[in-house]
KENU-807130 format. One line per 3 residues: their letters; for each residue y, z, x of C-alpha. Coordinates in pm, 1 decimal. Layout:
REM residues N
a> Y Z X | ...
***
This chain:
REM residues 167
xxx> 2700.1 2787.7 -4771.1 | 2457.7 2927.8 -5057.1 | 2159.3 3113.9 -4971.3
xxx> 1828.4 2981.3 -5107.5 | 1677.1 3299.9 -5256.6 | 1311.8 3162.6 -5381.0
xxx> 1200.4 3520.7 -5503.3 | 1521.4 3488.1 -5812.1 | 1376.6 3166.1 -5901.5
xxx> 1042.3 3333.6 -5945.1 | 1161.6 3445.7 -6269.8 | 1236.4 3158.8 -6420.7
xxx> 879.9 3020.8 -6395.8 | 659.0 3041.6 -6681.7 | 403.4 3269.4 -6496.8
xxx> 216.2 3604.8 -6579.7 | 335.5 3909.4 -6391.1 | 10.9 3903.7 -6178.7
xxx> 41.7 3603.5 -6088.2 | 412.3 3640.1 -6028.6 | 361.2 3976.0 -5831.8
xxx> 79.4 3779.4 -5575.0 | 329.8 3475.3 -5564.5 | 624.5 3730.3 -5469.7
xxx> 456.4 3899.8 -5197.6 | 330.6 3586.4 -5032.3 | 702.1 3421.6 -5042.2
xxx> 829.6 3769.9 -4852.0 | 540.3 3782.1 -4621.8 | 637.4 3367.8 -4533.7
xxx> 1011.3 3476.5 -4506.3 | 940.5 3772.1 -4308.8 | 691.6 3567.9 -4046.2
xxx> 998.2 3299.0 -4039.4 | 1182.8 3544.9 -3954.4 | 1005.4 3706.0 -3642.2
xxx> 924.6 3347.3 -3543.6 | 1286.9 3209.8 -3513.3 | 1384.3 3588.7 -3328.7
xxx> 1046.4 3530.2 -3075.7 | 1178.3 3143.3 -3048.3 | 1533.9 3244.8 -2952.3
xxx> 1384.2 3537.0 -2736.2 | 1148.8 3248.6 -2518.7 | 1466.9 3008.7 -2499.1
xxx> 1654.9 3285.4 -2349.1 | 1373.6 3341.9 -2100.2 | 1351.9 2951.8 -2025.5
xxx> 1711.9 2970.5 -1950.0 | 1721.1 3222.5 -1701.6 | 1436.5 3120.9 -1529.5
xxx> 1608.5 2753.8 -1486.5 | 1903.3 2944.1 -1367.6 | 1744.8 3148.8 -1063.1
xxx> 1490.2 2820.9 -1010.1 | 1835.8 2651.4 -932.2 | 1944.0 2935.9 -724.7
xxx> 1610.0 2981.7 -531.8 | 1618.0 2586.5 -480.6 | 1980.1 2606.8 -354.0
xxx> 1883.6 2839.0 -97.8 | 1587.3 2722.2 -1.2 | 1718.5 2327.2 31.5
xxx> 2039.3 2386.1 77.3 | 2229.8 2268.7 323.3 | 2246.7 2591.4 548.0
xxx> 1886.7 2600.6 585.0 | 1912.0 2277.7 783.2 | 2095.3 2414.9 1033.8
xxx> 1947.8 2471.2 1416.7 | 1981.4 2814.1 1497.6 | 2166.6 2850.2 1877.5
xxx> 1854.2 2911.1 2065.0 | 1710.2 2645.8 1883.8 | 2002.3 2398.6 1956.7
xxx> 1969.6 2455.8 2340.6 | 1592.3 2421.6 2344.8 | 1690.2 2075.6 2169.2
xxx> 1965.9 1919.7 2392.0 | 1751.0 2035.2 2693.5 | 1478.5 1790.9 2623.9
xxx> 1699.9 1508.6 2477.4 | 1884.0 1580.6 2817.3 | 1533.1 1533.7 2982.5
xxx> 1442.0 1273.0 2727.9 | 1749.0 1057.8 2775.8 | 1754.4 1110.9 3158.4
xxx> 1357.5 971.6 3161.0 | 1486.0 662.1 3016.1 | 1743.7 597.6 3216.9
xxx> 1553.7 601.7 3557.0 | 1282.4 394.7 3354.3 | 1522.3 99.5 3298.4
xxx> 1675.7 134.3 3598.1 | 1347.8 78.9 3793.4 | 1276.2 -232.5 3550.1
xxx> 1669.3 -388.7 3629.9 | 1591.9 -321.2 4001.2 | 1258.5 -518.3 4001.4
xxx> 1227.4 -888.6 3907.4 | 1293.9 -975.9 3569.6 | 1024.3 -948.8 3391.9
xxx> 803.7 -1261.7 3261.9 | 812.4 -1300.2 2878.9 | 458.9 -1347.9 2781.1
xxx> 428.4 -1735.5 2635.0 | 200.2 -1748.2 2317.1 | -53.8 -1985.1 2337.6
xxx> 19.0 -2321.6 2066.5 | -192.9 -2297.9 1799.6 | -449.7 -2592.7 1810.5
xxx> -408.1 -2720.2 1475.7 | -249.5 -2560.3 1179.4 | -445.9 -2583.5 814.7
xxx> -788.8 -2651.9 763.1 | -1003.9 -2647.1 1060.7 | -1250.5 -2943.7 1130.2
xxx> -1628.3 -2828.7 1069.3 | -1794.2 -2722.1 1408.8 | -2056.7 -2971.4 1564.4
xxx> -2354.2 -2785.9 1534.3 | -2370.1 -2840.9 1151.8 | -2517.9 -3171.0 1010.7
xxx> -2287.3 -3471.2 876.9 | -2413.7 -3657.4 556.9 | -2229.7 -3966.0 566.5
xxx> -2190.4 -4155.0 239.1 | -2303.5 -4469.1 153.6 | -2058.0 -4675.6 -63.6
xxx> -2353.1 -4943.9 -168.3 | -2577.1 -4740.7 -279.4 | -2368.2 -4517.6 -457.0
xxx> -2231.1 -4796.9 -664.2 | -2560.7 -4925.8 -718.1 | -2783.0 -4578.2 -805.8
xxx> -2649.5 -4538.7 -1159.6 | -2866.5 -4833.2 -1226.1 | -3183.0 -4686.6 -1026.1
xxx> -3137.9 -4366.8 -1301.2 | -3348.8 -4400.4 -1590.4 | -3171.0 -4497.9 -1923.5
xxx> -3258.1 -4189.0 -2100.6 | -3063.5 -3971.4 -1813.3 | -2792.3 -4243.3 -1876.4
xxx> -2738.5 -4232.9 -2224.4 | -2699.7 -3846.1 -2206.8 | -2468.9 -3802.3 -1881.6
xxx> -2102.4 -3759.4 -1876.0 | -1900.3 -3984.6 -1680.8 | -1953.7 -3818.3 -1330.7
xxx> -1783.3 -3959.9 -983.0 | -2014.2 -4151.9 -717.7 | -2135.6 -3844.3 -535.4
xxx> -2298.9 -3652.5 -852.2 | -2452.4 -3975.7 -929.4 | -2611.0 -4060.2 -607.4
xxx> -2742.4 -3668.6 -629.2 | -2919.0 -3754.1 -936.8 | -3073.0 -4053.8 -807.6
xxx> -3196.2 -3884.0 -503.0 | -3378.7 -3639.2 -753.0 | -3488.7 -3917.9 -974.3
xxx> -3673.8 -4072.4 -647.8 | -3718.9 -4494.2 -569.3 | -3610.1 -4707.1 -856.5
xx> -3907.4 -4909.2 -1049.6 | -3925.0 -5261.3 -1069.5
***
């Protein structure tokens, strides 16, 4: 693999020695920085590494599986109340099988499923098939000519707000 060295092509340039001097140094300074940089880079990846390593190793003792484990005194402090626990229980249902059997609880049938009917206490507004066939005509013709086609209901509305027909 060849090394790029940009300082030997420097002198192939068409360039005055000033100039060539001030572009020299710069080049070295940016090689020299690139230099540090990629050691400081390597340096912090090293770092990263080990401190993934012992995070793994902290984790694995913290979570592992041995820190699960009941410690003896804690074990017998345990199986004494899931002795007590489970002994409870036993003389619960044992009480329940000695006494009648118990009465399941019967849900009530739900009156009607879907939609409800509309209590009493509000008003009914019955509709009236004559007159609703009939009202278009008691509109006046310029509400006519501009109206959509609208169903029997919207039409009576609009003759109820137009008021009696004329003779």
């Amino acid at each position: 693999m060849q090394t790029m060295n940009p300082l030997a092509k420097l002198d192939h340039l068409d360039l005055n020695p000033a100039a060539k001097t001030q572009v020299a140094a710069m080049i070295q300074a940016l090689l020299d920085q690139a230099k540090r940089d990629a050691k400081t880079i390597q340096a912090k990846d090293f770092k990263i590494k080990a401190l993934t390593h012992e995070l793994a190793h902290i984790r694995r003792i913290r979570y592992g599986v041995k820190s699960e484990t009941l410690s003896p005194i804690q074990r017998d402090v345990f199986e004494e109340t899931w002795n007590t626990d489970l002994s409870a229980i036993e003389a619960e249902v044992e009480q329940l099988q000695d006494d009648q059997p118990g009465e399941t609880v019967v849900k009530p049938k739900r009156p009607r499923a879907g939609r409800q009917p509309l209590p009493d206490h509000l008003p009914r507004i019955e509709p009236c098939p004559e007159l609703a066939e009939g009202s278009a005509k008691m509109l006046p013709n310029s509400w006519m000519s501009s109206l959509p086609s609208f169903s029997s209901t919207a039409i009576f509305a609009l003759s109820m707000l137009a008021g009696p027909a004329k003779p």
